[in-house]
N, C-alpha and C positions, 0 to 999 in steps of 0.2 A: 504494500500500500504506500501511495505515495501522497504524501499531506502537505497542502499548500498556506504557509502563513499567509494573513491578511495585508492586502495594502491599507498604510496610514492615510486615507485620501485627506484629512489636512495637510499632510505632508506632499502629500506626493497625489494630485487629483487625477493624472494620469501616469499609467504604466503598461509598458511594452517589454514584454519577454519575446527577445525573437529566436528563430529556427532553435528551440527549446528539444534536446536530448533525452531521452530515459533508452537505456539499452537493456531489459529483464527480463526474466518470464513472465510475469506480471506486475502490469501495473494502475493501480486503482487512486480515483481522488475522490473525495464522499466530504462535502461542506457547505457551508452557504458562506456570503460575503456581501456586505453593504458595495458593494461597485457594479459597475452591467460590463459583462467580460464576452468581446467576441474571441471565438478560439478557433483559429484554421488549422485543419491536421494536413501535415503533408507526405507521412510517413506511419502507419499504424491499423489494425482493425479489431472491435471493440464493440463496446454498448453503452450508449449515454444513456441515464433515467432521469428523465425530468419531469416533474408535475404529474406523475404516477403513470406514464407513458413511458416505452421503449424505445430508442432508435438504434440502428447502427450504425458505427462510426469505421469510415474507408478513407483511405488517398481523396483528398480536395472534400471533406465533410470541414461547415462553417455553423460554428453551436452558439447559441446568442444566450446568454442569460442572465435573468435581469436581478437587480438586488434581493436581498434577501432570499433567493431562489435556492432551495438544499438541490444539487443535483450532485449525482455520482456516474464517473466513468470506469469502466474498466475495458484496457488495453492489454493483450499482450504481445511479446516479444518488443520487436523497435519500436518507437514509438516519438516524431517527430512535428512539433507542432508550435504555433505563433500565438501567445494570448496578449488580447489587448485589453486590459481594463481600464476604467475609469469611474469618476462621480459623476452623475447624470445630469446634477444641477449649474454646473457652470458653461456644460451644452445646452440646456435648457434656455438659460436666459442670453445665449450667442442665437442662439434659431427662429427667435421671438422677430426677428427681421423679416424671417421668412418661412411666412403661417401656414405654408402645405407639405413644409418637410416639418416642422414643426409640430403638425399636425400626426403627422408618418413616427417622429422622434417618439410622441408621447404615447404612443400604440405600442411601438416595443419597450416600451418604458415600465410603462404600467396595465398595460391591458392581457389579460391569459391565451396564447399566443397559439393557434392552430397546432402549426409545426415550425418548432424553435430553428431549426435544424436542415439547413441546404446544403443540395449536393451537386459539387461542381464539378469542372474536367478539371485534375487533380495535374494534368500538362500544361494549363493555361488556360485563365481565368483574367478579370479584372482584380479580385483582391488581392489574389498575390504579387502583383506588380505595386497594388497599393500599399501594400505591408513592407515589400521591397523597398521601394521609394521612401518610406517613413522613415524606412531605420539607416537607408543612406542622408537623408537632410539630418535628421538627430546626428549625425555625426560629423556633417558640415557646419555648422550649427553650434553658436553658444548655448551654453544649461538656461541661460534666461531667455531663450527665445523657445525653446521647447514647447511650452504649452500654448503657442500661438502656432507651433506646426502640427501638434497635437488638434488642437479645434481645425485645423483643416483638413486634418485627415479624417475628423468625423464627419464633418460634412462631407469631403468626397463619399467616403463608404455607404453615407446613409442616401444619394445619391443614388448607387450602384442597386443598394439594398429595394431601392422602391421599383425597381424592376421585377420583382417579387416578392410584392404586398401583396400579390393575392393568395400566396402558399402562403403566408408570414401572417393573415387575418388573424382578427381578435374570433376563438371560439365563439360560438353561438351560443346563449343562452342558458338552450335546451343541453346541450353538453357540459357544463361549468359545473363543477361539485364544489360549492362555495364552504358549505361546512367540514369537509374535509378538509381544502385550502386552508382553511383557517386555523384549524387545528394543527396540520403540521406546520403554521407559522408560531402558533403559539408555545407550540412541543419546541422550536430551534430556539425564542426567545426565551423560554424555560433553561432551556440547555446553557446555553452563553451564560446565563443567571448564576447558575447553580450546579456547572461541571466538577467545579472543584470541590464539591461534597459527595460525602459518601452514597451513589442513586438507589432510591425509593422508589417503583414506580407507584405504590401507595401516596407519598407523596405528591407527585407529579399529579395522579389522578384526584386529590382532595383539591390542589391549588387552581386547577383547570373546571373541577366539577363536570369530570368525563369519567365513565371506567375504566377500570384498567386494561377490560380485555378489549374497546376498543380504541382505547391509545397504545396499546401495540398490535391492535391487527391493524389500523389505521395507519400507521409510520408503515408498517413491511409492506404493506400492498402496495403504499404510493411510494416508497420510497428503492423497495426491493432489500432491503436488510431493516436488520434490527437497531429497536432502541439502545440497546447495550454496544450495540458495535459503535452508533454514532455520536455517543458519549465517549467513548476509547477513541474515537478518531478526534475530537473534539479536545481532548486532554493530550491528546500527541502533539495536535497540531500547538496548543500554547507553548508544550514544552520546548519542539523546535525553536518557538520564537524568540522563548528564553535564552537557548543555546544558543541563538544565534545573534542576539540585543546585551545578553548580559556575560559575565564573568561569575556568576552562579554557581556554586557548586549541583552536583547531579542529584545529591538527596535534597538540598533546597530545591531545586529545581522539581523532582519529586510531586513533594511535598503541594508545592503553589500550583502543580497543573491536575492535583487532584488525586494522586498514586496511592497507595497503600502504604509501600516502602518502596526504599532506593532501590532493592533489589529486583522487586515486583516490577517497576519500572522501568528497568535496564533489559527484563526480559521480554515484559509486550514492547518498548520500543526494535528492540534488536528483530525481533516476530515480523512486527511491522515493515520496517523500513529497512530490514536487512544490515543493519548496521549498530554497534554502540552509538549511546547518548556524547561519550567521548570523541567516538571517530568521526560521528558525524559532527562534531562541531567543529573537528581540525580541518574535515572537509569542507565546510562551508566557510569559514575564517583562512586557513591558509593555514594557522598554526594552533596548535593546542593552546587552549583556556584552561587552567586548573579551577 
C-alpha cells in the first residue's frame, strides 16, 4: 500500500507531481484530501473506487477527484503517473471572468459526477502535452510566478475537459444515494477526528446515530474495504508525514498517529509500505533522522 501525505494548500495551493514512479507488485492508495486532484496514468493497470462505483484504470486513464472524495486505487506491477492537485477556490474566483467555464468548473467541483474517469489514446492526447508543457515552464520559470502558470494551466485543461461534459454530467437524481454520501462523508470527518484513539465502532455509531452494522456495511460496499483498514491507512498516512516534517523519534511518532506501541507500529508500517519507519524516512530525506 502506498499512502499519500496531504498537500498544505495554505502552503502550497497548487501541486504537480510529474511522471511519478512506483515499480511493485502492488500498489494501493485509499484516502480523501481537501484538494481536487487530476491524475493521468501513463504507465499501469488497476481499479479506481470512487463514490461506490468501479473503474478501470489503463495507459492514458484521467481520474478527476474532487475534495473530500475517499477514493482508492489499486495498481499492480509499474505503475507511472502525473497528479495534479490543487485548492479549488482561488480557481474559482480567476473563472468568475468567465461564466460558462465557470459554470463547467463548478460541476466538477461540486456536483456527483457520472463518470469521474476518461479514457484517452495513452500515445497522444491533448493533456499530456499539457502536463508536459507545465512542468517545462515550472522550470523556466521563477517559484513566484508558479501559481500564475498554475491558473493557466487550469484553464487550458478545463478547456480541453469541456469537450467531455457530456460523459463528465452531474448524475441524475434518480441515481444519487445522498444518505449514503453523507455518511461516508461523515465516517472520513469522524476518522481525521479521532484516528489517533483507540477505534470503537460503538463509538463511531452513538456519535453519528447510525448502527453499527450499517456503518460498516455502508463504508465496504461504497468504498470496497473496511472501516479498520481505513483507519490503519489513515494513521500511516500521518505517521509518514511525521517522518517526513519532523525529527521525531518512531515511538513518539507511534504514539501521535495512533499505534498501540512502537513495535506494533514498525510492523503494520513495514506490512504496508514494505519498508521500516527508519528507512523510509532516510528514503524520503536523503539521510537518516534519529
Amino acid at each position: 500500500m502506498k499512502l499519500s501525505t496531504n498537500v498544505n494548500l495554505i502552503k502550497e495551493p497548487f501541486h504537480l507531481n510529474y511522471l511519478k514512479t512506483s515499480n511493485q507488485h502492488s500498489w494501493e492508495v485509499f484516502h480523501a484530501h481537501q484538494s481536487m486532484e487530476f491524475l493521468y496514468v501513463y504507465e499501469g493497470e488497476g481499479t479506481a473506487y470512487i463514490h461506490g462505483y468501479k473503474f478501470p484504470i489503463v495507459p492514458g486513464t484521467l481520474l478527476l477527484f474532487q475534495p473530500f472524495q475517499l477514493h482508492r486505487l489499486e495498481v499492480s506491477q509499474l505503475f507511472i503517473r502525473t497528479v495534479f492537485m490543487f485548492d479549488p477556490f482561488p480557481v474559482d474566483s480567476v473563472l468568475v471572468a468567465f461564466p460558462s467555464l465557470h459554470k463547467f468548473f463548478t460541476i466538477l467541483w461540486k456536483s456527483t459526477l457520472s463518470h469521474p474517469v476518461l479514457y484517452l489514446s495513452p500515445a497522444h492526447n491533448e493533456f499530456l502535452i499539457l502536463y508536459e508543457m507545465l512542468n517545462q515552464r515550472l522550470k523556466n520559470v521563477s517559484t513566484a510566478k508558479w501559481n500564475e502558470e498554475f491558473l493557466l494551466f487550469v484553464i487550458s485543461i478545463l478547456q480541453h475537459l469541456r469537450h467531455y461534459e457530456k460523459k463528465l454530467a452531474p448524475m441524475k437524481k434518480s441515481a444519487l444515494e445522498p444518505k449514503s454520501s453523507l455518511t461516508i462523508k461523515l465516517i472520513i470527518e469522524w476518522v481525521d477526528a479521532n484516528f489517533r484513539d483507540k477505534f470503537m465502532l460503538e463509538k463511531l455509531s452513538e456519535e453519528l446515530h447510525l448502527s453499527t452494522f450499517y456503518l460498516s456495511h455502508t463504508f465496504s460496499e461504497k468504498t470496497g474495504s473496511s472501516l479498520t483498514k481505513f483507519i490503519s491507512s489513515r494513521r500511516l498516512r500521518e505517521a509518514c508525514l511525521l517522518l517526513e516534517t519532523t525529527s521525531k523519534s518512531v515511538s513518539v511518532i507511534a504514539s501521535e498517529a495512533g499505534f498501540q506501541n512502537a513495535s506494533y507500529f514498525c510492523r503494520v508500517f513495514k506490512g504496508a509500505l514494505g519498508v521500516t519507519p527508519k528507512r523510509y524516512r532516510t528514503e524520503v530525506l536523503g539521510e537518516p533522522k534519529l
